[in-house]
N, CA, C and O atoms as CSV, one atom per row, in Angstrom:
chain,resi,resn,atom,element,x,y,z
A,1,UNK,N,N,100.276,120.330,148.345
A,1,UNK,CA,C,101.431,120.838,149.039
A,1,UNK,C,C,101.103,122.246,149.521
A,1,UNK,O,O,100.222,122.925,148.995
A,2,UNK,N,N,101.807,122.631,150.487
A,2,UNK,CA,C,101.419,123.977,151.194
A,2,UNK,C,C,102.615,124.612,150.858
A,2,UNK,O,O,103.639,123.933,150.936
A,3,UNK,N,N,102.717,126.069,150.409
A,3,UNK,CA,C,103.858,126.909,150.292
A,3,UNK,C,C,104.447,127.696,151.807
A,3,UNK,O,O,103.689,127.485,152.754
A,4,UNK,N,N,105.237,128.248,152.019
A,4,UNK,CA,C,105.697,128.925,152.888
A,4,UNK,C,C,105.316,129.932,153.265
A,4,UNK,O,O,106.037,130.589,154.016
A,5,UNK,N,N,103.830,130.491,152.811
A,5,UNK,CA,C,102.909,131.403,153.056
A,5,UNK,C,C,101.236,130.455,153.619
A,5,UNK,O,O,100.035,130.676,153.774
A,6,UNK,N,N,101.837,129.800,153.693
A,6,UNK,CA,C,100.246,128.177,154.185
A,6,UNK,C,C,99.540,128.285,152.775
A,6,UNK,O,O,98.326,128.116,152.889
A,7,UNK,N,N,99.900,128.489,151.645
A,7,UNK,CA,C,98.931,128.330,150.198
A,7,UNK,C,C,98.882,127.041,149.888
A,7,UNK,O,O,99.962,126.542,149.570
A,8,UNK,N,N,97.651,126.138,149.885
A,8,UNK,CA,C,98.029,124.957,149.205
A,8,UNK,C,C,98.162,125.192,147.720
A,8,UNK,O,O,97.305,125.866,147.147
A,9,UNK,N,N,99.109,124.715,147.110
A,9,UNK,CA,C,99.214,124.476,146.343
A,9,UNK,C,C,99.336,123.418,145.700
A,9,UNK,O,O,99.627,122.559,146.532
A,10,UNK,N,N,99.242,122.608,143.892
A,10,UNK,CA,C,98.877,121.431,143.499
A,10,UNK,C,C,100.374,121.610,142.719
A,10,UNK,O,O,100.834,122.615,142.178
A,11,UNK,N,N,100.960,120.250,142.868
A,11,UNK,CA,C,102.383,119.985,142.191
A,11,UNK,C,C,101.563,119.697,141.104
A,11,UNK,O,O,100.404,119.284,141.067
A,12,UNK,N,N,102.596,120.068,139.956
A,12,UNK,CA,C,102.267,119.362,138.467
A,12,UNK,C,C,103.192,119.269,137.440
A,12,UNK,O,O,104.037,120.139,137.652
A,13,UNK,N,N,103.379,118.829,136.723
A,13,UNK,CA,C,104.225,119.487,135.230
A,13,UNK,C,C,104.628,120.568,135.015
A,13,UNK,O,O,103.810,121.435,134.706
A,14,UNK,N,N,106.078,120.899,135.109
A,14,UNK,CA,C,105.800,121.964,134.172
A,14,UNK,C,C,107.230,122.347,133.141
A,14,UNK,O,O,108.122,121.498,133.130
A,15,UNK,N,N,107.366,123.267,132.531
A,15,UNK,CA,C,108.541,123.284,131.669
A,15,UNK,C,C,110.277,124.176,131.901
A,15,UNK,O,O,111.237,124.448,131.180
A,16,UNK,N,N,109.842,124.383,133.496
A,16,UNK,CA,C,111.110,124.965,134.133
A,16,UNK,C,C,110.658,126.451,133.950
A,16,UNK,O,O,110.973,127.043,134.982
A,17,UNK,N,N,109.973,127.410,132.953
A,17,UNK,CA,C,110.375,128.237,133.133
A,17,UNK,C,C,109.081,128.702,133.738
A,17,UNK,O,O,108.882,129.913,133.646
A,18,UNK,N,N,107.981,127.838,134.458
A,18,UNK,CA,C,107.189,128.117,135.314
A,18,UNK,C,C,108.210,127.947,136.917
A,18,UNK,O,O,107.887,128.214,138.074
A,19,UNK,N,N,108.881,127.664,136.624
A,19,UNK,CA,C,109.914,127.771,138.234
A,19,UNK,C,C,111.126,129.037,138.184
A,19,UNK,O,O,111.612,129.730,139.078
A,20,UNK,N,N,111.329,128.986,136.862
A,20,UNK,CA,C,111.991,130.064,136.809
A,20,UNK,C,C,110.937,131.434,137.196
A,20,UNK,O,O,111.485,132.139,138.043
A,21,UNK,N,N,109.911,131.831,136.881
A,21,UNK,CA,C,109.535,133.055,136.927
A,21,UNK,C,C,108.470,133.177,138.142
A,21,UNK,O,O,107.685,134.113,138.292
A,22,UNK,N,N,108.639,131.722,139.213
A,22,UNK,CA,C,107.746,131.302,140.320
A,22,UNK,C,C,108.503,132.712,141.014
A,22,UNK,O,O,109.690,132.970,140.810
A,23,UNK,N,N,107.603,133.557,141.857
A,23,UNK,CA,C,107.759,134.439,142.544
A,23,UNK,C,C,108.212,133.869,144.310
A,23,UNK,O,O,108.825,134.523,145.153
A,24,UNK,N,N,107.813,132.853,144.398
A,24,UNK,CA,C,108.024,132.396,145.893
A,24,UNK,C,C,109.353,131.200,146.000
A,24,UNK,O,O,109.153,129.996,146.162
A,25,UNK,N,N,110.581,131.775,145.882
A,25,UNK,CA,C,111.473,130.950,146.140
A,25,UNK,C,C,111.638,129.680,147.284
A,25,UNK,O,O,111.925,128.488,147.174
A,26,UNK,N,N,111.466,130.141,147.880
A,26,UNK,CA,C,111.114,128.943,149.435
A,26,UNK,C,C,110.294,127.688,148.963
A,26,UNK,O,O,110.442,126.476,149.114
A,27,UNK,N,N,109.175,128.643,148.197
A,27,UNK,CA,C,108.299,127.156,147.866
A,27,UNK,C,C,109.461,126.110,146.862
A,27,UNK,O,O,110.083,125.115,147.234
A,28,UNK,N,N,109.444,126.834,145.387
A,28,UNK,CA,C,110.584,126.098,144.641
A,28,UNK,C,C,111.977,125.027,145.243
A,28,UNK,O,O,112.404,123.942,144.847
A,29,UNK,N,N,112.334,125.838,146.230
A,29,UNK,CA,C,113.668,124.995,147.047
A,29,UNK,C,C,112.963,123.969,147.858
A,29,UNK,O,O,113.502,122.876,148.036
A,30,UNK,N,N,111.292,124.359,148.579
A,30,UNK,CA,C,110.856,123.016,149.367
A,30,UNK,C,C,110.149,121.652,147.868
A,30,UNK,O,O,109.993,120.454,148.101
A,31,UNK,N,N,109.901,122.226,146.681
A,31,UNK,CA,C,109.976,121.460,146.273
A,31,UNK,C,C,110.878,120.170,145.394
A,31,UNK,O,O,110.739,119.039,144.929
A,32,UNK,N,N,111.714,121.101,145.536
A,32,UNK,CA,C,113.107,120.222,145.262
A,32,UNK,C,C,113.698,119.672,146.542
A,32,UNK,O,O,113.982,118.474,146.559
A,33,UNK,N,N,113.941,120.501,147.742
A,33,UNK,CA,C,114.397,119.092,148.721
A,33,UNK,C,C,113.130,118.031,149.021
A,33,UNK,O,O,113.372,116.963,149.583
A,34,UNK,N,N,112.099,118.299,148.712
A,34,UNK,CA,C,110.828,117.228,148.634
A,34,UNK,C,C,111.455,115.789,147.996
A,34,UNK,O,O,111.813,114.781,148.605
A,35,UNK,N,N,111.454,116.076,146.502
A,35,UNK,CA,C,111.816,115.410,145.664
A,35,UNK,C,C,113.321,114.797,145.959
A,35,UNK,O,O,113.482,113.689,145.447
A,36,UNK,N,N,114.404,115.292,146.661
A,36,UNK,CA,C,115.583,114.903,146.928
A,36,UNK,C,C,115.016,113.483,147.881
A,36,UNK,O,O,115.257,112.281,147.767
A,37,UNK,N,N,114.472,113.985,148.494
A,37,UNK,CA,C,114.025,113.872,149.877
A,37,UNK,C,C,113.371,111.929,149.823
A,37,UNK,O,O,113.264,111.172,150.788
A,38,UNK,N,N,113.002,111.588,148.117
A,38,UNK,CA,C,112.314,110.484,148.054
A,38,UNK,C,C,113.295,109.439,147.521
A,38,UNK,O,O,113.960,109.410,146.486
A,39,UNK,N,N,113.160,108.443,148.726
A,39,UNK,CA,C,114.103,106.887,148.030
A,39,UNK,C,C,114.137,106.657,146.910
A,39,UNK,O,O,115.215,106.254,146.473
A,40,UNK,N,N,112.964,106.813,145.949
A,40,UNK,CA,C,112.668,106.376,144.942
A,40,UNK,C,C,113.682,107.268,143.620
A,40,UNK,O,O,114.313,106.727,142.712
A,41,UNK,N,N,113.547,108.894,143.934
A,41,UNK,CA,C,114.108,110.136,143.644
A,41,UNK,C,C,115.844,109.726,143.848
A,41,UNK,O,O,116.743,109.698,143.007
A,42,UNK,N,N,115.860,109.484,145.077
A,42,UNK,CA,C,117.638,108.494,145.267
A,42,UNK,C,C,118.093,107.717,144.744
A,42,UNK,O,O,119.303,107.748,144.518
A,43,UNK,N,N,117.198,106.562,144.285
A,43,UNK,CA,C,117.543,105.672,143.629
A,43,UNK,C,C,117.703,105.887,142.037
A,43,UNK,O,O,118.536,105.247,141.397
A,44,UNK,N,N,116.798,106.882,141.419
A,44,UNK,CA,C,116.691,107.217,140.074
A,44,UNK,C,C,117.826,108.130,140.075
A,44,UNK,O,O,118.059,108.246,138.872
A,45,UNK,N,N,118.894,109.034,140.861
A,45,UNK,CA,C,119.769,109.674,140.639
A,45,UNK,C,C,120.953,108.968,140.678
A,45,UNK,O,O,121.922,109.283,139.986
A,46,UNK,N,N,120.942,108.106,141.381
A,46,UNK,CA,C,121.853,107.263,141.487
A,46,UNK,C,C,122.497,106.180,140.146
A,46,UNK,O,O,123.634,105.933,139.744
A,47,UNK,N,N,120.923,105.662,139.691
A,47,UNK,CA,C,121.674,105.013,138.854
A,47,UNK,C,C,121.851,105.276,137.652
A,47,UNK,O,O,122.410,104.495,136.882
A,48,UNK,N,N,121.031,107.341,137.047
A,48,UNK,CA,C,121.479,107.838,136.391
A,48,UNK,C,C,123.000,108.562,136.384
A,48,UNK,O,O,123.472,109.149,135.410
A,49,UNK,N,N,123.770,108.362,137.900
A,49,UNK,CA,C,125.109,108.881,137.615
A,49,UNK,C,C,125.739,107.492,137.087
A,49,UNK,O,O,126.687,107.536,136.303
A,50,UNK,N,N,125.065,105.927,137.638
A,50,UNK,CA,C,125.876,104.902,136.981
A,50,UNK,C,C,126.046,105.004,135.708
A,50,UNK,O,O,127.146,104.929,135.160
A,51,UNK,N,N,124.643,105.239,134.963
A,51,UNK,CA,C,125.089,104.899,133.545
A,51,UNK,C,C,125.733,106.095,132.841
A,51,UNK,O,O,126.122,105.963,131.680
A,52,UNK,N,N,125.827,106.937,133.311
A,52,UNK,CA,C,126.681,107.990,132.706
A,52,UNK,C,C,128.085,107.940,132.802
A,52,UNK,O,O,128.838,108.635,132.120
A,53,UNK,N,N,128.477,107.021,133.749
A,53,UNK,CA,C,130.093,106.401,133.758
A,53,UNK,C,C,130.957,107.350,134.098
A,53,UNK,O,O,132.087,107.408,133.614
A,54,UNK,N,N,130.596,108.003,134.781
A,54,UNK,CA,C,131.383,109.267,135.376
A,54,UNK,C,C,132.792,108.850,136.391
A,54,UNK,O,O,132.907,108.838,137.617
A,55,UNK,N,N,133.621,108.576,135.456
A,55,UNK,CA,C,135.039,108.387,136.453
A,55,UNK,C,C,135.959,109.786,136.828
A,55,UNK,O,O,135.918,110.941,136.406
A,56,UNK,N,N,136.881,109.021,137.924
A,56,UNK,CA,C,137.953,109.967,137.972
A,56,UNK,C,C,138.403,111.062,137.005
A,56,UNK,O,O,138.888,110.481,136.035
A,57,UNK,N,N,138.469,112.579,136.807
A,57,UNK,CA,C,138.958,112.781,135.586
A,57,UNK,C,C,138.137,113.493,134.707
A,57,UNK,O,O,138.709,114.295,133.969
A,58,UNK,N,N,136.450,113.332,134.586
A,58,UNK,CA,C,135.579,113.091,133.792
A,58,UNK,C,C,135.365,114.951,134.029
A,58,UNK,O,O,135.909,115.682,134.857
A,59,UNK,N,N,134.495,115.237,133.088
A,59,UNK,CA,C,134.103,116.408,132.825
A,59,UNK,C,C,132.701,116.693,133.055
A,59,UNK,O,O,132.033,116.075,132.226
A,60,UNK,N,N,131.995,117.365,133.828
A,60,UNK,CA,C,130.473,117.292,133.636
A,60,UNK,C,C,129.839,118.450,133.624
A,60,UNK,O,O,130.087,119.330,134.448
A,61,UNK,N,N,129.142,118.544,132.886
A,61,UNK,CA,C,128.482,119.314,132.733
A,61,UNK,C,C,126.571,119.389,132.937
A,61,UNK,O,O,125.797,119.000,132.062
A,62,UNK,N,N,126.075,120.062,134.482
A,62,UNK,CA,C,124.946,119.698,134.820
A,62,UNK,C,C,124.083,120.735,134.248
A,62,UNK,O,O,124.604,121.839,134.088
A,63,UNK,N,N,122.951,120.590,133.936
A,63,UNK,CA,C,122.496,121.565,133.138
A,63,UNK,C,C,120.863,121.739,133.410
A,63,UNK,O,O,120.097,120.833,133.081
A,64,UNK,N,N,120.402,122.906,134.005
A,64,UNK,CA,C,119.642,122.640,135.028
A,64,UNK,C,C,119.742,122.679,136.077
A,64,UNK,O,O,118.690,122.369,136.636
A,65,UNK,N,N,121.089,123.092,137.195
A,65,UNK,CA,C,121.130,121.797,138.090
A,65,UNK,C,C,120.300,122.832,139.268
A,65,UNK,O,O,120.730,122.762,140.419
A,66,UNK,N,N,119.107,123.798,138.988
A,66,UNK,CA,C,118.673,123.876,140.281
A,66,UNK,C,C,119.549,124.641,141.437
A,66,UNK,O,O,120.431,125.499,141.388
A,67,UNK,N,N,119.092,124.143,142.186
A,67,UNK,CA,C,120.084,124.577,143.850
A,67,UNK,C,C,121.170,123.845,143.731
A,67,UNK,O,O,121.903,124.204,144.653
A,68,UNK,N,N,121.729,122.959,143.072
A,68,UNK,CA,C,123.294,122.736,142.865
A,68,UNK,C,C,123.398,121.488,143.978
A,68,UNK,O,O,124.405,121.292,144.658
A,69,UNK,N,N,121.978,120.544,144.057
A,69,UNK,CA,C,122.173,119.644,144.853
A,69,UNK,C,C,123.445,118.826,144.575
A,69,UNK,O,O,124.414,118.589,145.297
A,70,UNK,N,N,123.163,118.473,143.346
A,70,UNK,CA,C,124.062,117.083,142.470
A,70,UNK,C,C,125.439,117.115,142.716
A,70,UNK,O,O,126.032,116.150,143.198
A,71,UNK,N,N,126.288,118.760,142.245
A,71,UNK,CA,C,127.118,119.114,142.488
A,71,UNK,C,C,128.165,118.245,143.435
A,71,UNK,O,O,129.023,117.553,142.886
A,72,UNK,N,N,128.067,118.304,144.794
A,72,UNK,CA,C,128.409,117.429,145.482
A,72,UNK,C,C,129.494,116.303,145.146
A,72,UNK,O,O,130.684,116.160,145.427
A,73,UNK,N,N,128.164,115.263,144.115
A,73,UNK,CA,C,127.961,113.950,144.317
A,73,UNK,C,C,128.625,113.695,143.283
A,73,UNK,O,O,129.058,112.544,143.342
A,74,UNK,N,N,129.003,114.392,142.066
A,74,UNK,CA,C,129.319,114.740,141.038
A,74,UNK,C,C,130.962,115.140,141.293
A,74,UNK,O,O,131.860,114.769,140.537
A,75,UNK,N,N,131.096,115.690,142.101
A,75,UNK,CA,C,132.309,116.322,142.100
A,75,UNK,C,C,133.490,114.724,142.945
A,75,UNK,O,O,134.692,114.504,142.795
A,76,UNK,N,N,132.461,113.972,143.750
A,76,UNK,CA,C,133.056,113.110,144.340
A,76,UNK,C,C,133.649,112.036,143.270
A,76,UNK,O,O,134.798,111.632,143.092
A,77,UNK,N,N,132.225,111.686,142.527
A,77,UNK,CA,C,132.719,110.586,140.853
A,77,UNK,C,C,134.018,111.407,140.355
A,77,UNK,O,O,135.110,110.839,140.357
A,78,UNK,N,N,133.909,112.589,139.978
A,78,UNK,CA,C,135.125,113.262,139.116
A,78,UNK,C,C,136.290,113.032,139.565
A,78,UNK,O,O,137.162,112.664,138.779
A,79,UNK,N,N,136.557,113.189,140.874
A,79,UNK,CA,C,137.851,113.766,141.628
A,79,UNK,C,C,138.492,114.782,141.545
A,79,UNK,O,O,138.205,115.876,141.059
A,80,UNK,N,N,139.728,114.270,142.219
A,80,UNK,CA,C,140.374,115.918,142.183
A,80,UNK,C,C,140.779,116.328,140.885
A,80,UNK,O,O,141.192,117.483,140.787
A,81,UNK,N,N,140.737,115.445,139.626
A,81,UNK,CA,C,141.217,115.827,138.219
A,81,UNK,C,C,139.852,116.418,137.365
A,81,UNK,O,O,139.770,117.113,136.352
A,82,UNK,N,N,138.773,115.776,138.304
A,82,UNK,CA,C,137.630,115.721,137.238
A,82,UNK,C,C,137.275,117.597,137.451
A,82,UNK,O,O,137.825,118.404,138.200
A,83,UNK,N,N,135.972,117.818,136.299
A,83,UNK,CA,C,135.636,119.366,136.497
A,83,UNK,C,C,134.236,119.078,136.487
A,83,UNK,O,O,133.836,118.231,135.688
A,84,UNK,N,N,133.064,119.908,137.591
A,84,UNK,CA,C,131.912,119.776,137.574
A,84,UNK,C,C,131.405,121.141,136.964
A,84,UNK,O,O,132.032,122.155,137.271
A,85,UNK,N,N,130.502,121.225,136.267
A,85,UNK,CA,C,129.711,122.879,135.924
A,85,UNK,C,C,128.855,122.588,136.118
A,85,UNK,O,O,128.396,121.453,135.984
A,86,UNK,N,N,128.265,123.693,136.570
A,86,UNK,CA,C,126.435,123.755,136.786
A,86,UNK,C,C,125.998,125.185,136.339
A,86,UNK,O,O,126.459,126.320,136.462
A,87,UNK,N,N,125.220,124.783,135.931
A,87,UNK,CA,C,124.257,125.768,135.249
A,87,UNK,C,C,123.112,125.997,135.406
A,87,UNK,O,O,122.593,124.881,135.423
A,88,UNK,N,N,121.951,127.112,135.604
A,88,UNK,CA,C,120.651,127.008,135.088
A,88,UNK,C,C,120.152,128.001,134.904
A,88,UNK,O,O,120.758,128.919,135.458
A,89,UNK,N,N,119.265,128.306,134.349
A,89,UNK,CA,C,118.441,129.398,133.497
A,89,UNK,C,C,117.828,130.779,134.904
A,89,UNK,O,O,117.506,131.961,134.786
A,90,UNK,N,N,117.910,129.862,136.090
A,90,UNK,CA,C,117.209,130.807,137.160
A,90,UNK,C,C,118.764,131.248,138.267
A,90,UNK,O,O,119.469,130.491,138.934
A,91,UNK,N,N,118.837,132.566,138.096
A,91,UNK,CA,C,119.778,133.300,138.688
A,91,UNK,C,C,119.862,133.297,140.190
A,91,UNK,O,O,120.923,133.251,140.812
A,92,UNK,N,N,118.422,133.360,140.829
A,92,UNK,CA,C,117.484,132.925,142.051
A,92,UNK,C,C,118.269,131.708,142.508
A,92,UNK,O,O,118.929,131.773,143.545
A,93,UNK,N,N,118.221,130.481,141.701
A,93,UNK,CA,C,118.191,129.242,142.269
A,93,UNK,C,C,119.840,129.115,142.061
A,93,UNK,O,O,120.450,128.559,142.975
A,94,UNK,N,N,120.546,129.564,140.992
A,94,UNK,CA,C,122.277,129.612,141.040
A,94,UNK,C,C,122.698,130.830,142.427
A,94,UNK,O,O,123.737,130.744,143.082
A,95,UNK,N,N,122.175,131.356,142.530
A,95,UNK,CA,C,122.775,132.355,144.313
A,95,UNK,C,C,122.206,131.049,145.190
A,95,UNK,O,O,122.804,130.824,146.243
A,96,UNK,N,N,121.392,130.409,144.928
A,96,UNK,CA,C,121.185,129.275,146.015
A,96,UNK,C,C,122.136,128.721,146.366
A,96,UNK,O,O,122.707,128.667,147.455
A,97,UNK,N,N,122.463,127.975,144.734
A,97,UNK,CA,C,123.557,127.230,144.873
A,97,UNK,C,C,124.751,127.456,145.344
A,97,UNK,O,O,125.593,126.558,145.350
């Protein structure tokens, strides 16, 4: 992958708080709409909101949530009764959100 400075760089593992203390924000956000970005990535979010049974009403609490993609999608399952929170460890990526 190439960063927003043309660096290739190699995706890999890591434990979040190598994204938390990543100095190049742009890259971090292109690698998360990357990952949004894959059917496969769609389909695995998807049918982790199924089994979580998130109805009308429901309370959630996202943890992690990054740039606050989920948010959204989350707030639609809840409704107007339900409450969404998001959270995450990078201050950077919550002003994103």
């Amino acid at each position: 992958m190439v960063d927003g400075n043309g660096t290739s760089r190699e995706l890999s593992a890591c434990d979040c708080s190598d994204v938390i203390e990543h100095s190049n924000l742009e890259f971090v956000r292109g690698c998360l709409e990357l990952m949004l970005s894959l059917e496969f990535f769609q389909e695995y979010k998807k049918k982790s909101f199924q089994l979580l049974e998130i109805a009308e009403g429901s309370r959630v609490l996202d943890v992690g949530c990054g740039t606050g993609a989920d948010a959204p999608q989350l707030g639609q399952l809840t409704g107007e009764t339900g409450i969404v929170l998001a959270s995450d460890r990078s201050l950077a990526l919550i002003r994103d959100a």
